[in-house]
N, C-alpha and C positions, 0 to 999 in steps of 0.2 A: 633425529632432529638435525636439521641444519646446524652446520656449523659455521662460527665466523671467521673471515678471515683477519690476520694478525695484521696488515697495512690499516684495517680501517677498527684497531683497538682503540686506538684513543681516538675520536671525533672531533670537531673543530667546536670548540667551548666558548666561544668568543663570545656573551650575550648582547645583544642587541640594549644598549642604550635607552630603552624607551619611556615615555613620560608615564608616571604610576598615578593613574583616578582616583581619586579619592571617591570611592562608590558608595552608593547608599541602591539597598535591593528594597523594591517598593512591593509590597505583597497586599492585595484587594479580596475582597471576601463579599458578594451580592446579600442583598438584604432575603434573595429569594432560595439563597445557596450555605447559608450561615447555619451552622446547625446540623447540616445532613450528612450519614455515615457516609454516602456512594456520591459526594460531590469532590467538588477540584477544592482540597484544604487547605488551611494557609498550611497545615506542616507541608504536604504537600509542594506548594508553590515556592516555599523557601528553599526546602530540601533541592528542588529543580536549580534553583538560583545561587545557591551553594557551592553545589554540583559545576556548576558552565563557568564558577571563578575560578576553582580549588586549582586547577594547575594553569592559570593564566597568571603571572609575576607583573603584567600592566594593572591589576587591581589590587588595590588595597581598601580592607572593608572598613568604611566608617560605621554606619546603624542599618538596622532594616526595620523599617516602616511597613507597620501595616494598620488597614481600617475594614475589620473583623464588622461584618453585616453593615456595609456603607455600597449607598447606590453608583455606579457608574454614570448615572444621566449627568449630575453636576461634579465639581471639582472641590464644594463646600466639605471636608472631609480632615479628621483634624490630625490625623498623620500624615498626608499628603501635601497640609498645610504647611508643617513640619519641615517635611521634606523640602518645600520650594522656601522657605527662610532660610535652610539649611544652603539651600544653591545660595541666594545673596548674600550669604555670610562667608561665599567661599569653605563652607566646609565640605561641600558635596559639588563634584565639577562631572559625575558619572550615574545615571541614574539605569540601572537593569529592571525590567520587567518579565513574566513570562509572558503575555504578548498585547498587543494593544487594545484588547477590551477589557484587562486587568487595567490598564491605563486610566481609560475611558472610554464610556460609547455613546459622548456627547463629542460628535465629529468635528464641531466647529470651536469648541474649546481646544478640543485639542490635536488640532489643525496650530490653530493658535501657536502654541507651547511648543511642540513639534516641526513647525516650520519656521518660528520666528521667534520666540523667547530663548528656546535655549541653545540654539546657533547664536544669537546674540550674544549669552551670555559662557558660552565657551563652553555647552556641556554636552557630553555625549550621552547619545540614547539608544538603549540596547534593547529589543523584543525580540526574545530568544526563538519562541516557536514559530515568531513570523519572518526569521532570517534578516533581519532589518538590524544595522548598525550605521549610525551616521559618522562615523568616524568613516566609512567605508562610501565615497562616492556612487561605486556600482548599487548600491543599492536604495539609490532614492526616490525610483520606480515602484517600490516596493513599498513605499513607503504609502504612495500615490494609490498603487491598487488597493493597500487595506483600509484606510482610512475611505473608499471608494465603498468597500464591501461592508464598511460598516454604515453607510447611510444603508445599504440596501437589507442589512439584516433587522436592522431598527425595523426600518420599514415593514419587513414579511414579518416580526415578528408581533408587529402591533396588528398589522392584518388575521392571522392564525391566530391570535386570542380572541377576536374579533368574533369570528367567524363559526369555528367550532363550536363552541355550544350551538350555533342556528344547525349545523350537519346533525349534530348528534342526536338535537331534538327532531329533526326531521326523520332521522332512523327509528327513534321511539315510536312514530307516531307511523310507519311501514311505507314512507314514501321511501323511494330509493334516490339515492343521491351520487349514482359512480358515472365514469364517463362512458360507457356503453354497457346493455343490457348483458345480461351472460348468454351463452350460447342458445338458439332453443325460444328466446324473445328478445322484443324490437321494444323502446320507447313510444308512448302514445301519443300520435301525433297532438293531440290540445290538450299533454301533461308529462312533461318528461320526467315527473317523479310516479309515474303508473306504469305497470309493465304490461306487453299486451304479448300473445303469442305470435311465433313467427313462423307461420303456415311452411316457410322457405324451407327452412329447416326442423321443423320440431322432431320431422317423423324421427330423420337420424338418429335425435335423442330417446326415443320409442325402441328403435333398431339398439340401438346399445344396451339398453338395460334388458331388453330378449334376448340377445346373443348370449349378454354376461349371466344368465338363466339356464342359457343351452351348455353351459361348463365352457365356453371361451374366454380365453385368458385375456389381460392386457394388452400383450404382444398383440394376440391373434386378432382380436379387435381393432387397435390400429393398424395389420397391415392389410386387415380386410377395407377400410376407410380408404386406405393409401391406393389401393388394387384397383376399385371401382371410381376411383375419382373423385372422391369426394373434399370437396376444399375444406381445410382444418378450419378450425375457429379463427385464428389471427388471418389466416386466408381470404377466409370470409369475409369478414370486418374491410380486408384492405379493399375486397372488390365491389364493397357498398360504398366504398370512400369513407369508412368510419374513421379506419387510421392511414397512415399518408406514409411509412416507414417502409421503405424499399427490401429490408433485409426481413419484412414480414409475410412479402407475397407470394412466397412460395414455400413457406414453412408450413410441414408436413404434419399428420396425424401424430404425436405420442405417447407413451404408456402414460406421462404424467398429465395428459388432459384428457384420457379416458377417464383415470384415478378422481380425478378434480369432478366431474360430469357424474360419475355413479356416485360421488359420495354428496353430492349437492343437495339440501333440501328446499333449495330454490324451486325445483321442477315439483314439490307437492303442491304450491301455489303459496309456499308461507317466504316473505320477505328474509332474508341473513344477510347480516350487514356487521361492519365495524369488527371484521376479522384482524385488520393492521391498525396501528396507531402511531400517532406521531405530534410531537408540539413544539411549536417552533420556537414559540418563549419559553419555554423550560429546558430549550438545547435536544429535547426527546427526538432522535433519528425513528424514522418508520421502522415497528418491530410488529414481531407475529403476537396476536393477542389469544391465551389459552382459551380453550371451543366454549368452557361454558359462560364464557364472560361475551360475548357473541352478542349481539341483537338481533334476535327474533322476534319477528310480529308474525303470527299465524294468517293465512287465508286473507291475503291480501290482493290476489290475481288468482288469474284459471290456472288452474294444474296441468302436465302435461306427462307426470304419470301419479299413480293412482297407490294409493297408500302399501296394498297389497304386495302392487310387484316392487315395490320401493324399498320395500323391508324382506324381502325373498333376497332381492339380489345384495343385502347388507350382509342379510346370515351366508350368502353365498361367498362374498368378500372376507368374513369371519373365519370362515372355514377354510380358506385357501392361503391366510395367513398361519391359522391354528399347524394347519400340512408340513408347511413352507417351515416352521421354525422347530415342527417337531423334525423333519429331515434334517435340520442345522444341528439340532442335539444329538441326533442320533451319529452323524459321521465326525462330529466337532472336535474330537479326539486322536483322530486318524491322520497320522503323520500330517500334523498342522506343520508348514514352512515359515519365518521369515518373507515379510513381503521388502524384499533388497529392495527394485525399484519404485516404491510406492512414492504416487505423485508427482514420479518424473519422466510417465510413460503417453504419449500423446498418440492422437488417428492421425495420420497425412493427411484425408482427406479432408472429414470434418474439423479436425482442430479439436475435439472432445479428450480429458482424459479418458487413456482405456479402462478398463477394469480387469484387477485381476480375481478372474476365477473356479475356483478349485474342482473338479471330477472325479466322480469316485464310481467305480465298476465293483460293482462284488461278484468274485471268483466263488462258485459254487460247489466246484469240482478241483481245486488246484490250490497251491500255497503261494504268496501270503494270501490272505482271505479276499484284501479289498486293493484294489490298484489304483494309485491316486496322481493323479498328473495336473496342473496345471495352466490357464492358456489368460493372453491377457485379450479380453475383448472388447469390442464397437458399441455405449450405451446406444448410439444411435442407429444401427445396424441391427441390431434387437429389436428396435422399435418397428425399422422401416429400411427393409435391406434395399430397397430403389432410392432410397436418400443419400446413402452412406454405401459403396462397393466392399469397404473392407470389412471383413470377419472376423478375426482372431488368429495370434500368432504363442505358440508353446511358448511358456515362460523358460524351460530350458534354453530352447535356440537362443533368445533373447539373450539370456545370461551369459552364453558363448560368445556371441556376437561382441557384447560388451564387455568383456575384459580381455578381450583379441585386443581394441580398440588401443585399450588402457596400456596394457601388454605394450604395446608398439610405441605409446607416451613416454611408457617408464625408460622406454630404453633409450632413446632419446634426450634424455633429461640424466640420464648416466649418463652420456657423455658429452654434452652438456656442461657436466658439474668436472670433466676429466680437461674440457677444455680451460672452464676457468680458474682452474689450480695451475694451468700454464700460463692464462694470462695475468695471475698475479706476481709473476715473476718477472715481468717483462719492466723494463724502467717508465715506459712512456705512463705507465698506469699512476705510479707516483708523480711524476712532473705535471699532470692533468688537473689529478688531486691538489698541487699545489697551486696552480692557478689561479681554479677556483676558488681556492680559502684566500689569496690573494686579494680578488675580487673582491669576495663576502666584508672582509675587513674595511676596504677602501668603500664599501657603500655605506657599510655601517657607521663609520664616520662622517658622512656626509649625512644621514638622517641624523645623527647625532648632533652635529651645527646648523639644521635647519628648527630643530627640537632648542635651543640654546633660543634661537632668536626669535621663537614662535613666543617661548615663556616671556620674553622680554617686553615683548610687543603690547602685552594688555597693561602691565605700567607704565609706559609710555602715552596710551591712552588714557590711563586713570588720573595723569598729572598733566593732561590735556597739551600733551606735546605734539597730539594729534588729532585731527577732525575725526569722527563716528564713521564718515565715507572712507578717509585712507586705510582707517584700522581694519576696518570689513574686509574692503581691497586684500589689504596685505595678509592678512590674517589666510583669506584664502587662496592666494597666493601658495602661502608657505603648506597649508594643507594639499593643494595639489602636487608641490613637488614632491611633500614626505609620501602621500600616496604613491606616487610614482617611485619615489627610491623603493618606497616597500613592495611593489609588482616586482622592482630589478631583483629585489633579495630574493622574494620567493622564487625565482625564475633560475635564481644561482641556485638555490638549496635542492629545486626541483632537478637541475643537471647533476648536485653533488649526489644527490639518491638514487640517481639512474647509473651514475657511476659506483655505486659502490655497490647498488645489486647485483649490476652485473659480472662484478668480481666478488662476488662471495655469494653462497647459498642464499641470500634474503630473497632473493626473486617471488614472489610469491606462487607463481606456477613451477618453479625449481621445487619448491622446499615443498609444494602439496603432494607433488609425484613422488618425491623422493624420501618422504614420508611413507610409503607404501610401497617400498622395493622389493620386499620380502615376504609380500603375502602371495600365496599360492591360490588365494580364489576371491570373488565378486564377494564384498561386507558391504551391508548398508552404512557403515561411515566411511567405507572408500566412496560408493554411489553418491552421498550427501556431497562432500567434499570435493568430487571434479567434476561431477556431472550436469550440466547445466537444464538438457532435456533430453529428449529421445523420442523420434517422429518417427512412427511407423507406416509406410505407405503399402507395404507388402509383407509378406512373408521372408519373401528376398532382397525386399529394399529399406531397408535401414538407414536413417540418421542419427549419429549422435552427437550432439553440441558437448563439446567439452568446457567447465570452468575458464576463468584464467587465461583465454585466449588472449586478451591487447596486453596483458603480461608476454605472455608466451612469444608474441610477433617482435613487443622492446626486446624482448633479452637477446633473439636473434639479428635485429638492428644493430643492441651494443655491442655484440659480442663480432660483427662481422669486422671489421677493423682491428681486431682482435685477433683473427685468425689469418690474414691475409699479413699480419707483423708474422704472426707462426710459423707462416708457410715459408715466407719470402727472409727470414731471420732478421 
């Protein structure tokens, strides 16, 4: 574990002066979301709201308000009522939300409220997941976008309640409703809820379910597809003008739209629909729907194969699965490894994770019995080795390769850490330190007399010692310079932290290597922890992106001034 250094034991404690809210955390509950186990809860939404004060000393909690199954459309709502008496009472000057459709998602109320009631009335507004604080100028853009996003969700959401049920009932009743036909059929020109066959293509689909009869595999079928020229389905599509999507005109034959084609019982002639589902007013993201929940309407177009060979080639699939996982059982025991790099191993050329995996030779004649090795390979090179050049590289080499890498980091980073125990010796490192806490002090006092005269400034208006226009003026005024001091503070705190990593182990690419001086081989929490990715474009050519780099580039920044004091005494 890193250790600290003794210059920066005691830290600069000086707290920042700053004005304490009197917060009130407002928590909303839908009329449509009240009640359900797998919804966003009030414990939930409080817990969250809790959570984001608990180590901030600018809040101080007055009450949390909540309105348990109250709609969002109006602001008619009698803890929220609450809450805004509670602002004109002055007992509440800070209002937290978790984000602005717990708010409201009536935009022009609370447009209202948001851009002009409680800047008027001196109060800040916080929606945590939507990154929006108006005490914070930078983000009133943000404020702009959401209140944007929320006319448009209104909007699709009232349309998708709209609308689904006419989809659904149109799938009940075996008209099809998707935006192009599946592979194999075309749209009828005078009913685009009718499917007609596509002479273009259909044999293909013929050809496939015969091949996958003759014992050809997935692979073998798509690279026989790929071999003879045949445009894939997205291919297809692009060269009819169905779709317009540049990165689809040359996408190749693969195992997963062989898989997709033989298991379809679109091609009996019977309608399957409503595989995904999704609703936009219940928040429901599109998800896969279990097969027998499925809409099937029977014998609603021509077939394009025939019952017989449709269920030959399923037992044929059955059985090549049945194969497939009795070979899994059978070696599943056999010096299993440790997958060290799993899901940090990429193709150069596709961009695909690789896959690692395992081969196993039985020795018939020799000890040990079974000889197991293995390689990490190309999903897409499997599929279609003219799409993808690369093959597979031994998990071994790999392994070698990358703790050479590591190897060469750690040592580096020893000394590294030999340098910065010289330059905490050096004087200039304290007089730096002292500087800047100089600095930090002389700002903090000046946010602290702008904070004095901000407070001052609304009783002065409240005893009309001043017009509505000058107070706004000044008011914001004073809010842009504390903003400003407060960039200069973070700006000193940000140099104090650079300086003190760089003279003690904090670095955080210091302390990750040095963390790991002592292991003698590649561990999956070494690999987690510094390894960013790893692009394989060959056998011989290797990349590996390591963690921690724009760490690793400061510390040799700070530390160069550093050693040029060392060198030169």
């Amino acid at each position: 574990m890193a250790r600290k250094s003794r210059i920066y034991a005691q830290p600069l404690n000086a707290a920042l002066p700053i004005r304490v809210y009197k917060t009130g955390l407002y928590v909303r509950l839908s009329v449509i979301d009240s009640g359900k186990v797998d919804s966003d809860t009030v414990q939930n939404q409080e817990s969250l709201l809790r959570a984001y004060m608990a180590d901030k000393t600018e809040f101080s909690l007055y009450e949390v308000y909540i309105d348990n199954g109250e709609t969002g459309v109006n602001f008619k709502r009698d803890a929220f009522e609450r809450l805004i008496q509670d602002v004109r009472n002055g007992k509440v000057d800070c209002i937290i939300v978790k984000d602005l459709s717990r708010f409201g998602r009536n935009y022009i109320e609370a447009g209202e409220y948001l851009e002009k009631i409680f800047p008027f009335l001196g109060v800040r507004f916080i929606a945590i997941n939507d990154r929006y604080d108006s005490a914070d100028p930078a983000t009133s853009d943000i404020l702009t976008m959401h209140l944007k996003n929320l006319v448009n969700a209104v909007y699709a959401s009232d349309i998708s309640r709209k609308i689904c049920p006419v989809l659904k009932a149109k799938q009940e009743r075996g008209e099809f409703i998707g935006a192009w036909a599946s592979y194999g059929y075309r749209k009828a020109e005078d009913d685009k809820h009718q499917l007609m066959v596509d002479d273009n293509v259909a044999y293909i689909v013929r050809d496939i379910f015969q091949w996958r009869l003759l014992g050809m595999s997935y692979q073998m079928i798509a690279r026989k597809l790929n071999e003879l020229g045949i445009p894939s389905p997205s291919k297809y599509r692009y060269e009819q003008g169905f779709i317009k999507e540049e990165r689809l005109k040359d996408l190749p034959w693969r195992v997963a739209t062989i898989k997709s084609i033989i298991r379809n019982e679109i091609y009996l002639g019977h309608m399957v629909q409503g595989k995904k589902r999704e609703a936009l007013w219940k928040g429901q993201k599109q998800s896969q729907v279990p097969k027998e929940q499925w809409i099937v309407v029977k014998n609603t177009h021509e077939a394009i194969i025939d019952e017989r060979t449709f269920y030959q080639v399923q037992r044929v699939n059955e059985q090549a699965n049945a194969d497939y996982y009795a070979k899994l059982e059978r070696f599943s025991g056999i010096q299993n490894t440790e997958n060290i790099l799993k899901g940090l191993v990429y193709c150069g050329n596709c961009g695909k994770n690789l896959v690692r995996y395992k081969n196993v030779r039985e020795n018939r004649h020799t000890e040990p019995k079974y000889h197991v090795w293995y390689n990490y390979i190309c999903p897409i090179h499997s599929g279609d080795p003219a799409s993808c050049p690369f093959t597979s590289i031994p998990e071994k080499d790999l392994l070698n390769t990358v703790f050479t890498v590591i190897q060469s980091q750690l040592a580096i980073a020893v000394d590294m850490e030999k340098l910065i125990r010289s330059a905490k010796r050096q004087s200039f490192v304290t007089a730096e330190r002292q500087r800047l806490q100089s600095k930090m002090r002389q700002t903090i006092d000046e946010v602290e007399g702008v904070i004095r005269h901000r407070e001052t400034l609304y009783e002065d208006y409240s005893e009309k010692l001043m017009t509505e226009q000058d107070y706004v003026y000044v008011r914001n005024r004073y809010k842009e310079k504390e903003a400003e001091l407060r960039r200069q503070l973070e700006q000193l705190k940000t140099e104090e932290n650079s300086l003190r990593e760089s003279t003690t182990e904090e670095n955080p690419w210091l302390s990750a290597f040095l963390r790991f001086r002592d292991e003698a081989f590649l561990t999956r929490e070494m690999a987690e922890e510094l390894i960013e990715r790893i692009i394989v474009y060959s056998r011989t050519n290797v990349k590996i992106e390591l963690r921690f780099g724009d760490e690793y580039q400061k510390l040799q920044e700070e530390l160069s001034p550093m050693l040029e004091v060392a060198v030169n005494g």
